[in-house]
N, C-alpha and C positions, 0 to 999 in steps of 0.2 A: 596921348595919355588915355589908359581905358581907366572908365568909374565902374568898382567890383560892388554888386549888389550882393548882399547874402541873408540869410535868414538866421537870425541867433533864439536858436531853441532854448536855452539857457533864462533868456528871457519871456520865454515864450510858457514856460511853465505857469498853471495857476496858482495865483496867490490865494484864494479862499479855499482854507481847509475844510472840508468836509466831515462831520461827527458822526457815531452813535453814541448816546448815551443808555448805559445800562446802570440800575443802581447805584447812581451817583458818578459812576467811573465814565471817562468817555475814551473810544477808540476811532482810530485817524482810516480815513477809508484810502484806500491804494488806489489809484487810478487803471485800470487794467488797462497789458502789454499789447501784442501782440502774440506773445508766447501765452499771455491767460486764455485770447480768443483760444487759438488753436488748442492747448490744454481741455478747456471747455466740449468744443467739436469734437474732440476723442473721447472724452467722457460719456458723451450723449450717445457718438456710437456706442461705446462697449455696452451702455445698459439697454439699447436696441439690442443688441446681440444678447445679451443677457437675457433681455425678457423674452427673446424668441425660444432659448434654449428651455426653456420651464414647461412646454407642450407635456411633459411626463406628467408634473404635478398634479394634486388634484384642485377646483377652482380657489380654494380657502390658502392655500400652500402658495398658488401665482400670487394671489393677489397680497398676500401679506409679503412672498419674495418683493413684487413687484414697489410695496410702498415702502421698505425698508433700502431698496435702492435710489429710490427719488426722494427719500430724507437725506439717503449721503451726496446726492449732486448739491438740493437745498447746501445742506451742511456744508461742502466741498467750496459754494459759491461764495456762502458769507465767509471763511476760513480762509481764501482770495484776496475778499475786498478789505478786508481789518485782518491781517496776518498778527496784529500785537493783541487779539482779541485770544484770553488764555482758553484752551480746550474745555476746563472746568465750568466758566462762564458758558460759551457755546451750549455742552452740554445739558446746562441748566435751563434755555429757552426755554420758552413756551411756545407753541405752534403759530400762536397768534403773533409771539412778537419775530419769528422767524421770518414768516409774512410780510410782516412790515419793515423787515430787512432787507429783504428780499426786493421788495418794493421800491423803497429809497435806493437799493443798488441799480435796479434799473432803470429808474426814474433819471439818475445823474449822470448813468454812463448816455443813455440818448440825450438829455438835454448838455452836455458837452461834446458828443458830438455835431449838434446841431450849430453849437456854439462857434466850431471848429470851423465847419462849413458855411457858416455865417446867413443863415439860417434862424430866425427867429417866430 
């Protein structure tokens, strides 16, 4: 008789939801995939490549290309972790509270993977 070990992902899911609350509403954070990492790494390349191709500009023109494309990864990130967060809302941030989105997205994605790996 063999005994089948297995591992039930199903159950392996976390049960504590994760929030932002924006003016009174709250949205559900997405756990990212494996398709978001990699998503993300191509991202980061193109606006390396991007900010290299701006050598023409002049210093005022980089630097404003250059922060208008690190609002859209910002952007890009939270718009990942809360996909039911409406464009409208997003575009309303504040820097400050993008930040701290930004923040809390990091902060959960390592502290579950630490979790993962059992790790405290």
């Amino acid at each position: 008789m063999s005994d089948t070990t297995y591992l039930d992902l199903d159950e392996a899911v976390p049960t504590i939801k994760k929030t932002v609350k924006i003016d009174g509403k709250s949205y559900n954070f997405k756990e990212p995939t494996v398709e978001d990492f990699a998503k993300d790494i191509a991202r980061m390349r193109n606006v390396k490549k991007s900010i290299a191709a701006l050598d023409g500009l002049s210093e005022e023109e980089q630097s404003n290309t250059e922060a208008e494309m690190m609002m859209n990864v910002m952007l890009d990130g939270v718009r990942q972790a809360f996909p039911d967060m409406p464009e409208e809302v997003m575009s309303g941030l504040t820097m400050s509270r993008i930040a701290a989105i930004r923040t809390f997205i990091q902060e959960e994605v390592t502290k579950d993977a630490e979790d993962e790996s059992g790790n405290e």
